[in-house]
Every structure is written in C-alpha cells, then in structure tokens.
GUDREN-946621 format. One record per residue (C-alpha): z negated, y, x. Coordinates in Angstrom, 1 decimal, always signed. Example, Ala and Ser with C-alpha at 12.3 -4.5 7.8 and 13.67 -1.06 7.14 Angstrom:
((-7.8,-4.5,+12.3))
((-7.1,-1.1,+13.7))
END
This chain:
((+0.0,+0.0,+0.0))
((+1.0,+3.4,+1.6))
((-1.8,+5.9,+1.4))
((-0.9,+9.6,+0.6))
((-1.8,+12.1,+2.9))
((-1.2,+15.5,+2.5))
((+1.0,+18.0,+4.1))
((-2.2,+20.4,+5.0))
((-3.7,+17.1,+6.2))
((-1.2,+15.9,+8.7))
((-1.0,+19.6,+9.6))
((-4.8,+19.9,+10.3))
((-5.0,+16.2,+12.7))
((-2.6,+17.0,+14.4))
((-3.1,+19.8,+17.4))
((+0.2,+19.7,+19.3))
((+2.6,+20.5,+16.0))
((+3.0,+22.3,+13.0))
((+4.3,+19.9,+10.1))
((+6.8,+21.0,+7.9))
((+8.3,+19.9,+5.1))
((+12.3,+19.5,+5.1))
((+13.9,+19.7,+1.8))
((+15.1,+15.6,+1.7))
((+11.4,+15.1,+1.7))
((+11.1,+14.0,+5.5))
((+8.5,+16.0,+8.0))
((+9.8,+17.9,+10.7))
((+6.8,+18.8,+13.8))
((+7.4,+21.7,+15.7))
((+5.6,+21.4,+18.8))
((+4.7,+24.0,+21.4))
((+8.5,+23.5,+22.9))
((+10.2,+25.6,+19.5))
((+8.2,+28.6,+20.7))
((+8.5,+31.0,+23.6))
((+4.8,+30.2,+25.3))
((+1.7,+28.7,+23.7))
((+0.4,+31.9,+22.7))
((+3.1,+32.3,+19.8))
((+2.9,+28.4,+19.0))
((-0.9,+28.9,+18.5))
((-0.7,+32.1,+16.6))
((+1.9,+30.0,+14.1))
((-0.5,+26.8,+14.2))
((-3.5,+29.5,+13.3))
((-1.2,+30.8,+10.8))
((+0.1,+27.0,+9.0))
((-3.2,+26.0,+9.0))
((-4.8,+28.7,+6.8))
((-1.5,+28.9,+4.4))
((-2.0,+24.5,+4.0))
((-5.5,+25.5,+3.5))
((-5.3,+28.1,+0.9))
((-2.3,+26.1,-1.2))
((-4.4,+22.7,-0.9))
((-7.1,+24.8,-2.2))
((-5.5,+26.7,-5.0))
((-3.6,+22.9,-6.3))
((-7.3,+21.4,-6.2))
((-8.5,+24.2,-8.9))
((-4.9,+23.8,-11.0))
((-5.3,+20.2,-11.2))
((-9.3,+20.9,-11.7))
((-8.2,+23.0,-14.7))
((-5.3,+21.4,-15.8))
((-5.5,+18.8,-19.0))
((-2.1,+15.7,-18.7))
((-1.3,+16.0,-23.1))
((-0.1,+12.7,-22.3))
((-3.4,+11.3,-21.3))
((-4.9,+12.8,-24.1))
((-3.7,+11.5,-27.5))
((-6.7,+12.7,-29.4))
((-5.4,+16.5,-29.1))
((-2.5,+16.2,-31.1))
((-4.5,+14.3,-34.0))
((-5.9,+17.9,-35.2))
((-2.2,+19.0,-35.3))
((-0.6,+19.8,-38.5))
((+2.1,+18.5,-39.0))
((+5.2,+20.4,-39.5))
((+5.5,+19.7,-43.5))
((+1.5,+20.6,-43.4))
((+2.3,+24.1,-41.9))
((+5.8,+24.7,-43.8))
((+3.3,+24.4,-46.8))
((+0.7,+26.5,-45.6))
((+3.2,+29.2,-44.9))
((+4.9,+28.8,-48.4))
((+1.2,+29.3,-49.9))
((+0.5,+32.2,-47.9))
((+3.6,+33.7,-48.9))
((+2.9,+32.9,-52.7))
((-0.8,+34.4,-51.9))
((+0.8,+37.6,-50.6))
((+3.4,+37.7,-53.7))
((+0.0,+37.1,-56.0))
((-1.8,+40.2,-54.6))
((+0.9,+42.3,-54.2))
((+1.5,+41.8,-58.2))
((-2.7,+42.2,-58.3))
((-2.6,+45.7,-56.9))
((+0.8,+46.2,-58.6))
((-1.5,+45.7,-62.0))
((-4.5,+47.9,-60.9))
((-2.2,+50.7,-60.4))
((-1.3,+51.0,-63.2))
((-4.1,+50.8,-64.9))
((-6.0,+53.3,-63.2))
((-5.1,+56.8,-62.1))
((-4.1,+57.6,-58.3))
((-7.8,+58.7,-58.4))
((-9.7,+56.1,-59.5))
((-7.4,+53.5,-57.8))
((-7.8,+55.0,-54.5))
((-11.7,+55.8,-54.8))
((-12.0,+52.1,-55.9))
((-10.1,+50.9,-53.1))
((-12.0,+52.9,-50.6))
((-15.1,+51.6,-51.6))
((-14.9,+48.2,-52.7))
((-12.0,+47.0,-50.9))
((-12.9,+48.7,-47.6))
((-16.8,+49.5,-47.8))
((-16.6,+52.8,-47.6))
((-19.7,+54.6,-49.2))
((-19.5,+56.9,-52.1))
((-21.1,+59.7,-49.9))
((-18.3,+59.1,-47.6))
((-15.4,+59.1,-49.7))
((-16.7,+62.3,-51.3))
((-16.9,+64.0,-47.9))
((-13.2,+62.5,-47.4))
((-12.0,+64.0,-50.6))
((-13.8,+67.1,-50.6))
((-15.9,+65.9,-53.9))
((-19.3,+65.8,-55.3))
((-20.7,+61.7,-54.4))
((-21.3,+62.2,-58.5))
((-17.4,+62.7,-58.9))
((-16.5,+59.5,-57.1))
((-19.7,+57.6,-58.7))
((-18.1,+58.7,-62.3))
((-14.1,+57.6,-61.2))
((-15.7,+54.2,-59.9))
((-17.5,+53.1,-63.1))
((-14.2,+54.4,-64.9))
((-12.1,+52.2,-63.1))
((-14.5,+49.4,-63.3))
((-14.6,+49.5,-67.3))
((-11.0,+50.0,-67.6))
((-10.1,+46.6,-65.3))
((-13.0,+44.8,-67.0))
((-11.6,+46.0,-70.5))
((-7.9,+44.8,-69.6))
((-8.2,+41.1,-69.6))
((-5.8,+40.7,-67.0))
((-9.2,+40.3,-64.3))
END
C-alpha cells in the first residue's frame, strides 16, 4: 500500500531540494545547483517551506470545516421536495392575493383617515400619542377615528 505524503512534507525532510510539483503530477527537486550560490537556494528553500507551510495549514482548516453532502444523507432528508416548495410558493402567492383583496375591502370601508390611523396603530404598533404627533392631531382625534373604524369593520360582516 503506497502511503501519501505531502508536498509540504517531502519539502520539509528533505534539506538539499526544493520539491515541486510539475503539472503531469511528477515532483521535480531543485537542488542548490539551479541557483547562483547557496545563499539564493536557501533564501528559496526558506521561502517554499513557509508557503507549504501556510497552504498545508489553511487545507487542514478547509477540510476541518468542510461537511462531504455525500457522506451525509441525513441532510437532505429535511429538504423539501420540489412539489413541497412549488406548493408552498403557490400558497404564498394565494396568501398575498388574499390580503391584498383584505386591505382592498378595508379601504373601502373606512375613510383615508380612519384606514391610515388604523393601520398605524394596529398594524404597525404605533401609539395613539404618536400618530397624533405625526398627524398634527389631538391623541382624542385619533382615539375617536380608531373606534370608528373598528365599529364600521365589525358592523360589515365581511371580518
């Protein structure tokens, strides 16, 4: 059985080359003879052996990090399937068409007043204070379209 060893490996053992990869998969050593004098080959050497280190290092915390699909089936069991989310889209889209016929409905019937005091306060919490101050009102004024609006959707039988 032939034992892996990596590049950064073979690299690091051995003292009198840098390894290098050629591109038909085959290591090519460059020994101290490719360079001008030793002081260049062991500025290179210096310089391989800290780039092998840091890519060794960063694959180690990819692969750390990094979840085969393939080797886990269980992960696509909480998929929906694609009918399951055509549906779910068709429904949201019928929700949407629901509540735009909803607010359709409650304008008209209550006044741009009411509808929009209503709105600001029910739908998107606003105070009655703070509409008023928006609206340049008395609180009592807003208090008064709210329970006007209220009676008239309760009184409609369409909610």
């Amino acid at each position: 059985m032939k034992r892996y060893v990596s590049d950064y490996a073979m690299n690091l053992k051995n003292k009198t080359a840098i390894v290098c990869p050629s591109y038909c998969g085959a290591n090519i050593f460059l020994t101290a003879e490719h360079f001008k004098d030793d002081q260049e080959f062991t500025f290179w050497k210096t310089v391989s052996d800290e780039d092998y280190r840091l890519r060794e290092s960063a694959e180690r915390r990819e692969k750390a990090n990094t979840v085969l699909l393939d080797d886990h089936p269980q992960l696509f069991a909480a998929a929906d399937s694609s009918e399951a989310m055509l549906l779910a889209r068709y429904e949201a889209a019928e929700t949407r068409a629901q509540l735009h016929q909803a607010l359709a409905k409650l304008r008209e019937l209550l006044t741009p007043s009411q509808f929009r005091r209503f709105w600001l306060c029910v739908v998107c919490g606003k105070s009655r204070c703070e509409v008023a101050k928006q609206e340049g009102v008395s609180p009592s004024a807003v208090v008064k379209s709210i329970h006007q609006a209220r009676h008239r959707i309760s009184g409609s039988g369409v909610f």
